[in-house]
N, C-alpha and C positions, 0 to 999 in steps of 0.2 A: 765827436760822435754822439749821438744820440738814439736812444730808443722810447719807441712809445708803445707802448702795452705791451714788453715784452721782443717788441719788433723793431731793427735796426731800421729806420726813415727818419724824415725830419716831415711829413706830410699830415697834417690833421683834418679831418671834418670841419668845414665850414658849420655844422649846426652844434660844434661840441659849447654847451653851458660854458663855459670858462671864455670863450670867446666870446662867445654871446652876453656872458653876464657877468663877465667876475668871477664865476662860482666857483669856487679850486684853493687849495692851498699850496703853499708851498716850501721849501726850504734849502737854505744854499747851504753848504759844506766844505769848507776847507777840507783838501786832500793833500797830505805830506808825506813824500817817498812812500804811496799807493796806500796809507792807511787813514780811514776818512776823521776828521777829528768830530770829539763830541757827538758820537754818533746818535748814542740810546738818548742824550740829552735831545737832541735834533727828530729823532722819531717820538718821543714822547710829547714833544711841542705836535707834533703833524697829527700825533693822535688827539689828542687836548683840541686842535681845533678843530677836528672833523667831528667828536662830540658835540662841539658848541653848536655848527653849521647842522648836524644830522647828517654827514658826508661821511661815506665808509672806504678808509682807508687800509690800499694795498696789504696783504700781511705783510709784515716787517722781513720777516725770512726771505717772498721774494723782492722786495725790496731791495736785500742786504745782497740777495744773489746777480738781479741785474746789475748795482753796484759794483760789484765785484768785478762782473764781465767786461763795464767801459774802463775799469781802473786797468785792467789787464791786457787793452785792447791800445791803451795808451803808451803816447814816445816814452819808454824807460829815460831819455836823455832828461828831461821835464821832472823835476822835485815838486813840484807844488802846483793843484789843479783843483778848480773848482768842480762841485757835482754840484746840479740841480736838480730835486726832486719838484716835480710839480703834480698835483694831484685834482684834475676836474670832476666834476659835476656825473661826466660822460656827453652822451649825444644825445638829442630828440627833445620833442617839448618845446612847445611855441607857445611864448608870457613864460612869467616869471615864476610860477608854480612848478614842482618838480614835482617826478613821479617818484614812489617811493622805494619802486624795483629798479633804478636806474642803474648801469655798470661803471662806476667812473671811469674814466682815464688817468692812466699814470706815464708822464712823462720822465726821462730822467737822461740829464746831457750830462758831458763832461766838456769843460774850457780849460786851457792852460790858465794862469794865476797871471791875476790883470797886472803885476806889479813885479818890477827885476827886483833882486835882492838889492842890486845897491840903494835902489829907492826905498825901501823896507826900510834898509840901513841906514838912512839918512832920514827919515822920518823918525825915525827913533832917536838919531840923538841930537838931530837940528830941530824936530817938530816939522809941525803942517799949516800952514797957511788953511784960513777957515773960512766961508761966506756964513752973514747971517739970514738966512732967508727971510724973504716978506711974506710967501704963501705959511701959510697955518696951518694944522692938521687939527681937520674935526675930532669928536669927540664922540665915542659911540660903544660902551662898554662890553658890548657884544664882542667885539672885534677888538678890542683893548691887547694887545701881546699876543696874535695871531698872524699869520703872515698868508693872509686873503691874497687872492690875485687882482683886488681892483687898489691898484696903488698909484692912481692918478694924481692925489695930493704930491705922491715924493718924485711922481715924471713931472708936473708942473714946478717945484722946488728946485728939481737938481737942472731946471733949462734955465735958470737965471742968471748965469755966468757960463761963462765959455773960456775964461782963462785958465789955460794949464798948469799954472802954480798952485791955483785955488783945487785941495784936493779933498775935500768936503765943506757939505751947508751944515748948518746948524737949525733946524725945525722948530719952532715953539709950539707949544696950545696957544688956544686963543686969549 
């Protein structure tokens, strides 16, 4: 399920900033049996980087309240579910400069939890087979501990193996 600004679709504007440029932040959440983990920790990061950007981020309240609605909206059979906040730019504005009055968009999904307990289970006390990646991640202190939506570094990273044992890379700096 997903809502975007408040409204159940999965449909966006072709001209939303975030599409067009990256501009957005975002934040995933572990959710267990309907309570999201690390919450304030998880909104405080979304705020922190919308200061950095000059991007004004949803009030947390409804944040917390749409939250609520996919959590509630979900299979009760399901323990464990991802929530994705993703927060752009909003719409309009052609080049790179934004306006100052712009209304972002907030996206915000829920998925079931990409991993069965037994595999959870068995990571924990076999461990995980690891790739070391070749690709690098620049270096750019603005963005330093922010979760930008242009994360082309860790889509070009994580396409370097296909095998299904290997259940994470390993990134370096340069």
């Amino acid at each position: 399920m997903m809502l975007i600004n408040g409204v159940e679709t999965d449909q966006i504007t072709a001209i939303d900033r975030g599409l067009q440029y990256g501009d957005g932040l975002f934040e995933t959440i572990a959710v267990v049996d309907g309570e999201p983990e690390f919450w304030q920790q998880h909104l405080q990061r979304l705020q922190q980087g919308g200061e950095r950007l000059a991007l004004s981020i949803p009030d947390a309240v409804l944040l917390q309240q749409e939250s609520e609605q996919l959590i509630a909206a979900a299979d009760a059979n399901i323990h464990r579910w991802v929530l994705k906040i993703t927060v752009t730019r909003g719409s309009g504005g052609r080049g790179y400069r934004y306006s100052e009055a712009q209304t972002p968009t907030r996206i915000l999904s829920l998925s079931p939890w990409p991993y069965s307990e037994q595999q959870q289970s068995e990571a924990v006390t076999q461990g995980v087979m690891l790739h070391i990646c070749n690709t690098r991640l620049g270096e750019n202190p603005t963005l330093a501990g922010i979760k930008h939506l242009n994360r082309l570094e860790q889509v070009l990273a994580r396409n370097e193996w296909s095998d299904p044992a290997i259940a994470e890379g390993v990134v370096m700096n340069p």
